[in-house]
C-alpha positions as CSV (number, residue, x, y, z in Angstrom):
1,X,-31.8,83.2,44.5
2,X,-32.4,80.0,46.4
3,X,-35.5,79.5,48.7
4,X,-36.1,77.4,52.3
5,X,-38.1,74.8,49.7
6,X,-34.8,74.9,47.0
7,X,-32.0,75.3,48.7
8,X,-31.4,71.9,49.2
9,X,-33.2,68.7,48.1
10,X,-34.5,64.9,48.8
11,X,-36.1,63.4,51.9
12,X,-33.3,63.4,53.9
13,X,-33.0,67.0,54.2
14,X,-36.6,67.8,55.2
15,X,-36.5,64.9,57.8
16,X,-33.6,66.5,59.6
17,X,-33.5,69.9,59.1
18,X,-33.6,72.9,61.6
19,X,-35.1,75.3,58.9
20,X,-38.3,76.5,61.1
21,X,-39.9,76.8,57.8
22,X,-39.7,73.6,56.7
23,X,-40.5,71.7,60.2
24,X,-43.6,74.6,59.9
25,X,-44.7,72.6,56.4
26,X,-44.0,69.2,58.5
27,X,-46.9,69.7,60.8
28,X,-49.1,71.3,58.0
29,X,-49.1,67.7,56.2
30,X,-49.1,65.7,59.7
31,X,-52.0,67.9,61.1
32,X,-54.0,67.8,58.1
33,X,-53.9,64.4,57.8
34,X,-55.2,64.1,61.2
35,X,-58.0,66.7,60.9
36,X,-59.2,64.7,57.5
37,X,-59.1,61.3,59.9
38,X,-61.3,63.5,62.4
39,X,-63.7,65.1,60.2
40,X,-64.4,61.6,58.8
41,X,-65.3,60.5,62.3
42,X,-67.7,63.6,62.1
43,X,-69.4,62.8,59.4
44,X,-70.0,59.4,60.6
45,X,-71.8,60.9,63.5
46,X,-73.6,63.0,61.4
47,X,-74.9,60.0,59.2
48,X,-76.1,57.8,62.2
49,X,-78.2,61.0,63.4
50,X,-80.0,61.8,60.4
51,X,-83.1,59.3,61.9
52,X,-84.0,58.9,65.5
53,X,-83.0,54.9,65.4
54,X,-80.0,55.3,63.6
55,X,-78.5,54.7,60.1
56,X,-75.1,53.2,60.8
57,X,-75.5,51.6,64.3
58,X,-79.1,50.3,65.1
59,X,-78.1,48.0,68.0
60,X,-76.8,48.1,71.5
61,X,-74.0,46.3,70.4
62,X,-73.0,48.5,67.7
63,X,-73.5,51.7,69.6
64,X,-70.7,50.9,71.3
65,X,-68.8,51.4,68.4
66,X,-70.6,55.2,68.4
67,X,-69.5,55.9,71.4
68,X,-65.7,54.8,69.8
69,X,-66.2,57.1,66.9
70,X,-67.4,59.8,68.8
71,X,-64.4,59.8,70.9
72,X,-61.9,59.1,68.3
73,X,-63.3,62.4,66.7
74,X,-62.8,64.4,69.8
75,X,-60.1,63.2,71.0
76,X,-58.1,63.8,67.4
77,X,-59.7,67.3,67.0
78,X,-58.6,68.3,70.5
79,X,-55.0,66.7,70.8
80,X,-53.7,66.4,67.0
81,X,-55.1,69.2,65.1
82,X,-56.5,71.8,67.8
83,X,-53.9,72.6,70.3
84,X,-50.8,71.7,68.0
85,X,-52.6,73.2,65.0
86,X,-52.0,77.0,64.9
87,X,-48.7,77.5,67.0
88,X,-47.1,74.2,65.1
89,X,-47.9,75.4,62.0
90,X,-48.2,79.1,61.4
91,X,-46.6,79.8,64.4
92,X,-43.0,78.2,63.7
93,X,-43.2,79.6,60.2
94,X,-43.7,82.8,61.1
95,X,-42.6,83.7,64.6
96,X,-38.8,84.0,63.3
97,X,-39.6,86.3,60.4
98,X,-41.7,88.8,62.7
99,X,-39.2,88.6,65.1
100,X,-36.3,89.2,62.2
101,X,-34.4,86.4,63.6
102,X,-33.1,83.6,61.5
103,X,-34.6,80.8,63.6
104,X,-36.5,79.9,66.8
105,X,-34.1,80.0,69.7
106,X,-33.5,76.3,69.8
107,X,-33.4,74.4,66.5
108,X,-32.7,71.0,67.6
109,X,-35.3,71.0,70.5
110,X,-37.9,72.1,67.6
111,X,-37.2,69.4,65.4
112,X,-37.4,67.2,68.4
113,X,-40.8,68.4,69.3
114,X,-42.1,67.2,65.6
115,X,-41.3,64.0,66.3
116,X,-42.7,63.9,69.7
117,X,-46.1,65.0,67.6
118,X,-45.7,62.3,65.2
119,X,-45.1,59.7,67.7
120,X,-47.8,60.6,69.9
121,X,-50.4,60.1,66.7
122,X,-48.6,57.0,65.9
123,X,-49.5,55.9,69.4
124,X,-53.1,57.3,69.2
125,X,-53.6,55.8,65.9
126,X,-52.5,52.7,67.2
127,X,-55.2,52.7,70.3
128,X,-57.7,52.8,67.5
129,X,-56.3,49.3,65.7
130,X,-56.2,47.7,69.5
131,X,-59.6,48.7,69.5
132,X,-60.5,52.1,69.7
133,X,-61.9,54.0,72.7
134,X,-65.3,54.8,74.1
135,X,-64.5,56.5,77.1
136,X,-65.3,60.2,75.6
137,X,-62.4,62.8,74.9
138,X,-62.5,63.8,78.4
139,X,-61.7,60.0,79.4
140,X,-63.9,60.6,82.5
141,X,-63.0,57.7,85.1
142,X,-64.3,55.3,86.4
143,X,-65.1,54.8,82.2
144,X,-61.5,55.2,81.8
145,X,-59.8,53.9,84.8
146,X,-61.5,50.3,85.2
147,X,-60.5,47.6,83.5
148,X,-63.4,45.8,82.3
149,X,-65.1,48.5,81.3
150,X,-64.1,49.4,77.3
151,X,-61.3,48.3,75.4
152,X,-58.6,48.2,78.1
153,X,-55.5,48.2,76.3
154,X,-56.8,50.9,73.9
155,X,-57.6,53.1,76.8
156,X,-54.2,53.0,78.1
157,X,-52.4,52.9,74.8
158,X,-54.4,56.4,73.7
159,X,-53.6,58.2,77.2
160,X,-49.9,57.5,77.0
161,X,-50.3,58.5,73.1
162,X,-51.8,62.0,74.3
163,X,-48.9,62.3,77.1
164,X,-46.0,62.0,75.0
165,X,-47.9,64.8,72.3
166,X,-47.9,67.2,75.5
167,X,-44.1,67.1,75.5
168,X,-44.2,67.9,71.8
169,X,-46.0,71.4,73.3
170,X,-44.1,72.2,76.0
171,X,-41.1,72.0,74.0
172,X,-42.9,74.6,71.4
173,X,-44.3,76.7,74.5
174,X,-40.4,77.0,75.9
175,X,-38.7,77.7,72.2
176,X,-41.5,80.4,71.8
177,X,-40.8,82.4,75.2
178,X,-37.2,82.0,74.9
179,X,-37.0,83.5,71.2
180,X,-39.5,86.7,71.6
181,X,-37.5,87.5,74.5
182,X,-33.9,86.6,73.4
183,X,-34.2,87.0,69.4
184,X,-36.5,90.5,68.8
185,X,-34.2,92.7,66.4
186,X,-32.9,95.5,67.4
187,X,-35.5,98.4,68.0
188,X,-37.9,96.3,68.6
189,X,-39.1,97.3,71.8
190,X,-42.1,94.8,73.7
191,X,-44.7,97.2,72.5
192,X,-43.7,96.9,68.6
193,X,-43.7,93.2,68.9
194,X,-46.5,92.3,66.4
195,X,-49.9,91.3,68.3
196,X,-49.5,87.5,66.7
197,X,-46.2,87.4,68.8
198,X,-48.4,88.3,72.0
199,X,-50.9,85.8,71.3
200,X,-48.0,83.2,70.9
201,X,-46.4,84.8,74.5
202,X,-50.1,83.9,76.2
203,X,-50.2,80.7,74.7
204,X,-46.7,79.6,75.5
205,X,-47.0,80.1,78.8
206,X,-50.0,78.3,79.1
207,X,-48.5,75.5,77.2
208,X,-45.3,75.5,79.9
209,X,-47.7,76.0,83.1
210,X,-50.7,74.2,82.3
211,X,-49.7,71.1,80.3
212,X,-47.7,69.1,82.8
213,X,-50.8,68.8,85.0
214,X,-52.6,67.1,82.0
215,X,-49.1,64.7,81.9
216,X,-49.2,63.7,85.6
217,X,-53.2,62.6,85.3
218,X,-52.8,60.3,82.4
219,X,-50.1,59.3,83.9
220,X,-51.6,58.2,87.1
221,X,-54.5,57.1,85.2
222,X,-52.3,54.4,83.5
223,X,-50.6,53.5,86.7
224,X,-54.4,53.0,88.0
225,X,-55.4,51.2,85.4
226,X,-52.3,49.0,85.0
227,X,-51.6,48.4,88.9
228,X,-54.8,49.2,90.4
229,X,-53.8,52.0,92.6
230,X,-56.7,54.0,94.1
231,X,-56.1,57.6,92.0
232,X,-59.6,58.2,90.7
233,X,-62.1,55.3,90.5
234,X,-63.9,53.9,93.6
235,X,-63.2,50.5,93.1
236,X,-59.9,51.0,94.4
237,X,-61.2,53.5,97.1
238,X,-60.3,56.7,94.7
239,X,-62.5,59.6,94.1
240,X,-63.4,60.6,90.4
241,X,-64.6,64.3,91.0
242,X,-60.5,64.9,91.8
243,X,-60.0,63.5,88.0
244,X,-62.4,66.0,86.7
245,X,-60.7,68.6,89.0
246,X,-57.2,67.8,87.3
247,X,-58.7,67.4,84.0
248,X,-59.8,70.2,83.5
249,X,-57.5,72.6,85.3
250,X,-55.5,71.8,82.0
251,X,-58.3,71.2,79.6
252,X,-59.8,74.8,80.2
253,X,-57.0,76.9,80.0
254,X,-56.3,74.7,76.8
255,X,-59.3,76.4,75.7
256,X,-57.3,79.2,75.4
257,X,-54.5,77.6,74.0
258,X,-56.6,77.1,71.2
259,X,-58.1,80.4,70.5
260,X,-55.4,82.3,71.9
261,X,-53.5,82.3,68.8
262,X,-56.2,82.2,66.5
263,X,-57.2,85.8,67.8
264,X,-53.8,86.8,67.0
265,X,-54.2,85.8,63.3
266,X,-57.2,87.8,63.5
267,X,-55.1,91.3,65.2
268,X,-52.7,90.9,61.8
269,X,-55.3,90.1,59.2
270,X,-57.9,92.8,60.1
271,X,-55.8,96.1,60.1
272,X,-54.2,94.6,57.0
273,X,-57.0,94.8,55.0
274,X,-59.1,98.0,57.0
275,X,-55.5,99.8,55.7
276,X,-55.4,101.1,59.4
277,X,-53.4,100.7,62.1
278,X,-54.3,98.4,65.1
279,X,-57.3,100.5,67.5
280,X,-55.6,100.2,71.2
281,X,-52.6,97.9,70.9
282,X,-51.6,97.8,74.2
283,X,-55.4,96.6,75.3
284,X,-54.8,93.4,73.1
285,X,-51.8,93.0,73.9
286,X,-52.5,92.5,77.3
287,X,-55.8,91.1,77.1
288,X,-53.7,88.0,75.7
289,X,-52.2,88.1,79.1
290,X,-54.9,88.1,80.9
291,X,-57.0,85.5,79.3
292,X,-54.2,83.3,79.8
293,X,-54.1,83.9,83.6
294,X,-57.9,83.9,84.3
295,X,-57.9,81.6,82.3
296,X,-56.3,79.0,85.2
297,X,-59.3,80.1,87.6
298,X,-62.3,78.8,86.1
299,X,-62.5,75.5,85.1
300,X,-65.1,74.9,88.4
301,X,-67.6,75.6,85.6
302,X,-67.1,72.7,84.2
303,X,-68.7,70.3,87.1
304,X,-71.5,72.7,88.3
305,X,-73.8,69.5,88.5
306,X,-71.0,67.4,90.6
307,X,-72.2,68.4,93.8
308,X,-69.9,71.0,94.7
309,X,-70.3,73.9,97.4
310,X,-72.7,76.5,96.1
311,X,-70.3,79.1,97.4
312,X,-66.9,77.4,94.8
313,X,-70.1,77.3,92.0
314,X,-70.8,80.6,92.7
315,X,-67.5,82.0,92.7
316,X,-66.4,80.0,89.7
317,X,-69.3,81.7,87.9
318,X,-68.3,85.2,88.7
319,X,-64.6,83.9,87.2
320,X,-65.9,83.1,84.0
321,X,-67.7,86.1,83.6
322,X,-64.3,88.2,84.4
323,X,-62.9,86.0,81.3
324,X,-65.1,87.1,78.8
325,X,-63.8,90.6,79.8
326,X,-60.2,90.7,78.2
327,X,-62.1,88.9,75.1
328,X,-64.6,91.6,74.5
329,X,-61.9,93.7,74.5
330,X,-60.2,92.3,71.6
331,X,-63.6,92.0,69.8
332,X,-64.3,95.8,70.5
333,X,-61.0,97.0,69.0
334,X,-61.4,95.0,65.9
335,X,-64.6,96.4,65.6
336,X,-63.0,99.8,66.0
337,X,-59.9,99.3,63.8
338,X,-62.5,98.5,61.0
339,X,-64.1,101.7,61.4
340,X,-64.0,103.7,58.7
341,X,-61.4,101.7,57.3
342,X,-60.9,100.6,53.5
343,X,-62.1,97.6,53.7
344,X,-60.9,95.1,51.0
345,X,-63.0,91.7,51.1
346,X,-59.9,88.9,50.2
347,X,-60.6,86.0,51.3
348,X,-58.2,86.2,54.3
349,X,-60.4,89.2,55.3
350,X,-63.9,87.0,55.2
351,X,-62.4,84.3,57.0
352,X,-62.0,86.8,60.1
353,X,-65.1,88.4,59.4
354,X,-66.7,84.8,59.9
355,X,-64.4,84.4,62.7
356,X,-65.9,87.2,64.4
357,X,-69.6,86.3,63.9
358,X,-68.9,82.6,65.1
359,X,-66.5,83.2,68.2
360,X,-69.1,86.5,69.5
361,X,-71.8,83.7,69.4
362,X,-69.6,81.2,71.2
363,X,-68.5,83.3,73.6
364,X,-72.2,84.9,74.4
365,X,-73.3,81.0,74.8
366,X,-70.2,80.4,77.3
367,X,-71.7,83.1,79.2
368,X,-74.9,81.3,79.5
369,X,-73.2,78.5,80.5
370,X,-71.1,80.2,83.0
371,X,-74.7,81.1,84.8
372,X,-75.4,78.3,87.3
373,X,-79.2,78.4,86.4
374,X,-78.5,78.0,82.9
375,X,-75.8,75.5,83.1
376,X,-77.8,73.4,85.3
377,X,-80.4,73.1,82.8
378,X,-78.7,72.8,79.6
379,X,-75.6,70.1,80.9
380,X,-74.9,67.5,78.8
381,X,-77.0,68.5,75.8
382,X,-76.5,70.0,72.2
383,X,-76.3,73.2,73.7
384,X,-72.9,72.5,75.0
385,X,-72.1,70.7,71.6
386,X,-73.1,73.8,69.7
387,X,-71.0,76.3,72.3
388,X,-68.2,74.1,71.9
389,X,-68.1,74.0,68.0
390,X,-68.5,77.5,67.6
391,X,-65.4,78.7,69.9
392,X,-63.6,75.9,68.8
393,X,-64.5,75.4,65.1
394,X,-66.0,78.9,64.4
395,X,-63.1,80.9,66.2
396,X,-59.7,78.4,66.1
397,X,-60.5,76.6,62.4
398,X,-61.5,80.0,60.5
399,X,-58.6,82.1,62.4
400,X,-56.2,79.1,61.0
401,X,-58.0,79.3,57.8
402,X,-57.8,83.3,57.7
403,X,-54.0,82.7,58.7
404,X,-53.3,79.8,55.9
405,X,-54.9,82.2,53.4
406,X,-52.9,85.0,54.7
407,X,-49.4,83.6,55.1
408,X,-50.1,81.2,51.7
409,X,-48.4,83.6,49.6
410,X,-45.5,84.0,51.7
411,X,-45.1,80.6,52.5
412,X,-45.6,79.0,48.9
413,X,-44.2,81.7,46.9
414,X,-47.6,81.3,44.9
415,X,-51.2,83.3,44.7
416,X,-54.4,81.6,44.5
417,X,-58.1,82.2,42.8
418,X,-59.8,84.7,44.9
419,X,-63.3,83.8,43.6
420,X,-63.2,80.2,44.2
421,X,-61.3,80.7,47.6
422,X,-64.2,83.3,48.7
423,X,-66.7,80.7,47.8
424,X,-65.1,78.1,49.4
425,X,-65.1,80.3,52.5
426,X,-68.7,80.7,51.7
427,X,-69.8,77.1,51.9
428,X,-67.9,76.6,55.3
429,X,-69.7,79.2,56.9
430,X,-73.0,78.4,55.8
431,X,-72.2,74.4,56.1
432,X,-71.8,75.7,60.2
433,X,-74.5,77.8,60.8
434,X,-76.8,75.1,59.2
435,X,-74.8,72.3,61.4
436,X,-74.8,73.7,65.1
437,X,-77.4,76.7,65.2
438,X,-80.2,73.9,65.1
439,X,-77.9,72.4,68.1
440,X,-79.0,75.2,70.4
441,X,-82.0,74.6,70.1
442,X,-82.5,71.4,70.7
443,X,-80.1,71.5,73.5
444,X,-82.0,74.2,75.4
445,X,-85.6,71.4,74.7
446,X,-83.1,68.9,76.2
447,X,-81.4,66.5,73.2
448,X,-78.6,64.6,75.0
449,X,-75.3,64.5,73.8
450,X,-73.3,61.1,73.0
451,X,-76.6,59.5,72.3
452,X,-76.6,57.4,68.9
453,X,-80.7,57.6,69.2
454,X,-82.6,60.2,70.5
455,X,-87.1,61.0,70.1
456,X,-88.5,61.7,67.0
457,X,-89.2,65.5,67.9
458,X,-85.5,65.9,67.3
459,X,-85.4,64.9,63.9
460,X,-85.1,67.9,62.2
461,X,-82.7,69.4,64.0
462,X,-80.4,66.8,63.1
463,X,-81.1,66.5,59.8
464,X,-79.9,69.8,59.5
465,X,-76.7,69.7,61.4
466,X,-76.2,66.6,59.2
467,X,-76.6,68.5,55.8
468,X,-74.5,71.3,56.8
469,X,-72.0,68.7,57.8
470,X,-71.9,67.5,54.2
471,X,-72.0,71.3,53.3
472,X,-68.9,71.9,55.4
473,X,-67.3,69.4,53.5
474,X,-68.4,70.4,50.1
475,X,-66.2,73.8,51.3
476,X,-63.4,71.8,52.9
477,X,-62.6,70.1,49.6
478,X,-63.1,73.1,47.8
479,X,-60.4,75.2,49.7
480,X,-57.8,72.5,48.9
481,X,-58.4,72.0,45.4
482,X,-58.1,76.5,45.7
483,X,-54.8,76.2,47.6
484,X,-53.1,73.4,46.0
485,X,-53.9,74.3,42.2
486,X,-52.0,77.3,43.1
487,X,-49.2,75.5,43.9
488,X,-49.1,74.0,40.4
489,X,-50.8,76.9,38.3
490,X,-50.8,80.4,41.0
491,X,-49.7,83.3,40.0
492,X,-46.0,84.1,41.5
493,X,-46.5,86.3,44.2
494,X,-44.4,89.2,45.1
495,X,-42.9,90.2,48.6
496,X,-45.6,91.8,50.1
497,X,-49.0,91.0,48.1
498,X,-51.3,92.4,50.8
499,X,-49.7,95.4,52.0
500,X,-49.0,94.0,55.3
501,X,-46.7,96.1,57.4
502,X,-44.9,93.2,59.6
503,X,-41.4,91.8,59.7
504,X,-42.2,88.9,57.1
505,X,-43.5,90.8,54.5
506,X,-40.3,92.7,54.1
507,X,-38.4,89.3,52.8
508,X,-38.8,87.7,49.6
509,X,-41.7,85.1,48.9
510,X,-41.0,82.1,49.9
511,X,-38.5,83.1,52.2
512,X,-34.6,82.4,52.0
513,X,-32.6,80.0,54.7
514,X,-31.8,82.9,56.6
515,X,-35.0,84.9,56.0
516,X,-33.6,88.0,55.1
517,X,-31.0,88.6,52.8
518,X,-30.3,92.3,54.6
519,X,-31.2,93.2,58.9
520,X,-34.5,94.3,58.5
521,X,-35.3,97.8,59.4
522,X,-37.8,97.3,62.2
523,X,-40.6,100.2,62.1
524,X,-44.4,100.0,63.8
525,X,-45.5,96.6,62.9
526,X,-49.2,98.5,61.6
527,X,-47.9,101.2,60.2
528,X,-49.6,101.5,56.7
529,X,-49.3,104.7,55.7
530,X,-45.9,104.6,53.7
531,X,-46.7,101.7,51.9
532,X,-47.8,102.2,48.3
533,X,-48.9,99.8,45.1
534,X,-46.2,99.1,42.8
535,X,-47.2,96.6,40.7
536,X,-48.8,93.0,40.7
537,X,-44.8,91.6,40.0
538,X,-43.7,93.8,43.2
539,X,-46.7,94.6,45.2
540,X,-46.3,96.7,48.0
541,X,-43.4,98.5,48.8
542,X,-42.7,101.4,51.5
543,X,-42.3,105.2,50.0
C-alpha cells in the first residue's frame, strides 16, 4: 500500500501538490530553517552579554549592528516560525485526518498560502542583505518611519516582507473555518470535534479578524516612509502613539495566535497518556473562544507608560486580568484530567509537562504586568524579556515540540529513541530555566532591554542566561539528531502507537492520499476505554 510520501515521486510533485500532508512537511523544512537562522541571532546576543562592555560589539558603531541582530531575531521568531509555526505545520497535517476529511476545504488556496510564506521570508531575508534592520520587532515609528534614521531601504523592504506573510495566514485562517464547519464526518457533532480542532477554530478567527489591521499599518508605514505622508511620525505632523495603538491591536491577540494552538496540542497529548478522558470539554472548548475574543480588548497594556488616561489604563488592566480567566481554566482541567490518571512519561508527555510549568510562570508574570504599579516599574527591562520567553518559548515551542513528538509517528511512519528524546527534552528545559529565571530578576533591579552593555552588578545574571542559551542548544541539536536518525534507523511504527483515541490514529502510519482507506467510524474523540495493546507491530486497537 502506497503512502502520501510514495505515492508519487520527484520535485515536481511536492512543489505542486494539494496533498495537505505534504504542503504540512513544506513548512516543517521552510520554518525550521528560519527558527535555526533566529536562534543563531540568539546566541549572538547571548555572547555579546556575557561581560558588561561586550564581547562581539564593543563600539557605538558596532552596536548598531546589535540592535540589527536583535531585531532580526525577533522579528524571525515572531513572523516566520511563531505565528506560521504550529497551524502551518501540524495543523495542515492533521486537521483533515481529525476531521475524517480527505483534504482542507480549499486545496489550491493552501498551496497558494505556502508560497505566500516562502516569498515573504525571501523578502525578509533579503531586508537583511540591504542591510538589516534596527528598528526592534515592533518597528516602533518614528525609528521605523523616518528616513534617515536606520537602513532605509531595509526597513521598508522587511515590512512589505512581513505584509505579504500575513496573507499567507489569512488564507490558512479561512481554509481552517471553512473545513471544520463544511468537512466534519458524519456524526461528528461540534461537541465531538477534538479540542485541537477548537484551538485551530480560535485561532483562525483571529488570523481572519486580526491580521488585516497589522496589513493596513505596514502598509501605511511604507507609504510614510516612501512619500512622506503624515501616518505616524511627527515630522510629517503624524502621531506615533496611534502606530502603537494599531500595532498592537494585532500584535496581542497574535499572542494568542501563538499559544492558542499550542494549548490544543496540550488538550490531545495529556489525556493520551493520563489514559483518561478530557476533565470538562466543553470549558476548554470554549475557553479557546474566549481567549480569542478578550483577547482583541487588551492590548492598552501594552503602552501603560505612554501617557494615556488613567481611567483606559485602568480598564485595560481589569481586561487582562479577565484573560487570564479562560486560561486558568484550561490549566485547571489538565491538572484534573491527570488526576489519578496512568500516567506514562513519553517524551510527548514531558514536553507538556514542561509546557505547563513554563506557560503557569508566564502567565502569573503577565498578570504582574497587567498591574499598573508593576508594569510601571518593570517596562522595558528583562522582566518583560523573561515574560515574553516563557509564554512564547516555554508555552508555543514545547507545545510544538510535544506535538512533533506526538504526531512524529504518524507523520513519518517511523518511532524514535525514547531515552535520548527524553533527555533532549531534558536539556531544553533546564537550558530555559537557567536562560530567563535570572531575567526576572534582574529586570525587577532594573537591567534594560536592547542594551548591548549594561553595569557590572548584572554580570551574573547574564552569564547565566548565556550558558543556558548554549544549554538550549546542546538540547536543540540533540532532538534532531533523535528525530531524524529515526527516519533512517526507527522502528516502523504501527497505526496507533500511543493509544490515542482521535480520527488520525484510526489510519495507517504514514497516512494514504486519501487518509483513510474506509469512512472512519467517528466515536468520542477521548474515549479510551475500548482501546487495548495488541502488539508493538499493531499497537493499539479498539475491543
Amino acid at each position: 500500500m502506497t503512502d502520501y510520501l510514495t505515492h508519487t515521486h520527484g520535485l515536481r510533485s511536492w512543489l505542486l501538490t494539494r496533498d495537505h500532508k505534504r504542503i504540512g512537511i513544506m513548512y516543517l523544512f521552510s520554518i525550521l530553517a528560519a527558527f535555526a537562522l533566529g536562534g543563531l541571532f540568539a546566541l549572538i546576543v547571548r555572547t555579546q552579554l556575557l561581560a558588561p562592555n561586550g564581547t562581539i560589539f564593543t563600539t557605538n558603531t558596532q552596536y548598531d549592528h546589535y540592535n540589527q541582530i536583535f531585531t532580526l531575531h525577533g522579528a524571525i521568531m515572531i513572523f516566520l516560525v511563531l505565528i506560521p509555526g504550529i497551524p502551518s505545520i501540524l495543523g495542515n497535517f492533521i486537521l483533515p485526518i481529525m476531521l475524517g476529511a480527505r483534504d482542507v476545504a480549499f486545496p489550491r488556496l493552501n498551496l497558494l498560502s505556502y508560497y505566500l510564506y516562502v516569498a515573504g521570508a525571501m523578502i525578509v531575508i533579503l531586508s537583511i542583505i540591504l542591510g538589516a534592520v534596527d528598528t526592534g520587532w515592533t518597528f516602533y515609528t518614528p525609528y521605523s518611519s523616518d528616513t534617515d534614521i536606520g537602513s532605509q531601504d531595509a526597513v521598508s523592504v522587511m515590512v512589505f516582507g512581513i505584509f505579504i506573510l500575513g496573507f499567507s495566514s489569512i488564507l490558512t485562517g479561512m481554509n481552517f473555518i471553512v473545513s471544520i464547519h463544511k468537512l466534519r464526518s458524519p456524526g461528528m457533532h461540534w461537541f465531538r470535534i477534538p479540542l485541537f480542532l477548537w484551538s485551530l477554530y480560535a485561532t483562525a478567527i483571529i488570523q481572519v479578524l486580526a491580521t488585516p489591521i497589522l496589513a493596513i499599518t505596514l502598509l501605511l508605514l511604507i507609504m510614510e516612509r516612501t512619500l512622506h505622508v503624515g501616518i505616524f511620525s511627527p515630522r510629517y505632523g503624524g502621531d506615533p502613539i496611534l502606530f502603537q495603538h494599531f500595532f498592537w491591536f494585532y500584535s496581542h491577540p497574535a499572542v494568542y495566535i501563538m499559544i492558542l494552538p499550542a494549548m490544543g496540542i496540550i488538550t490531545e497529548v495529556i489525556p493520551t497518556f493520563s489514559r483518561k478522558p478530557i476533565f470538562g470539554y466543553k470549558f476548554i472548548a470554549v475557553s479557546s473562544l474566549a481567549i480569542a475574543i478578550i483577547g482583541f480588548l487588551v492590548w492598552g497594556h501594552h503602552m501603560f507608560p505612554n501617557g494615556q488616561s488613567t481611567l483606559i489604563s485602568m480598564i485595560f488592566s481589569f481586561l487582562t486580568m479577565c484573560v487570564a480567566i479562560p486560561s486558568a481554566i484550561k490549566v485547571w482541567n489538565w491538572l484534573a484530567t491527570m488526576y489519578k490518571g496512568s500516567i506514562a512519561l513519553q517524551t510527548p508527555m514531558c514536553y507538556a509537562l514542561t509546557f505547563l510549568f513554563l506557560f503557569t510562570i508566564g502567565g502569573l508574570t503577565g498578570i504582574f504586568l497587567g498591574t499598573l504599579s508593576i508594569n510601571v516599574h518593570v517596562h522595558d527591562t528583562y522582566f518583560v524579556v523573561a515574560h515574553f520567553h516563557y509564554v512564547m518559548f516555554g508555552g508555543t515551542l514545547m507545545g510544538f515540540l510535544a506535538g512533533l513528538h506526538y504526531w512524529w509517528p504518524k507523520i513519518t511512519g517511523k518511532l524514535y529513541n525514547e531515552n535520548l528524546a527524553r533527555t533532549a527534552c531534558a536539556l531544553i528545559f533546564l537550558g530555559f530555566i537557567t536562560t530567563f529565571l535570572p531575567q526576572f530578576i534582574a529586570g525587577t533591579q532594573g537591567m534594560p532591554r536592547r542594551s548591548a552593555t549594561y553595569l557590572p552588578k548584572f554580570e551574573s545574571y547574564h552569564v547565566l542566561s548565556s550558558l543556558g542559551a548554549y544549554l538550549q542548544l546542546l538540547g536543540f541539536i540533540l532532538a534532531a539528531a533523535v528525530l531524524i536518525h529515526s527516519l533512517f534507523r526507527g522502528k516502523k511504527s504501527p497505526p496507533n502507537p500511543w493509544g490515542g483515541a482521535t480520527l488520525e490514529w484510526a489510519c495507517p502510519s504514514p497516512p494514504p492520499p486519501e487518509n483513510f482507506i474506509t469512512p472512519p467510524i467517528v466515536t468520542d474523540p477521548y474515549d479510551h476505554s475500548n482501546l487495548i495493546w495488541i502488539s508493538n507491530e499493531e499497537g493499539y486497537r479498539r475491543s
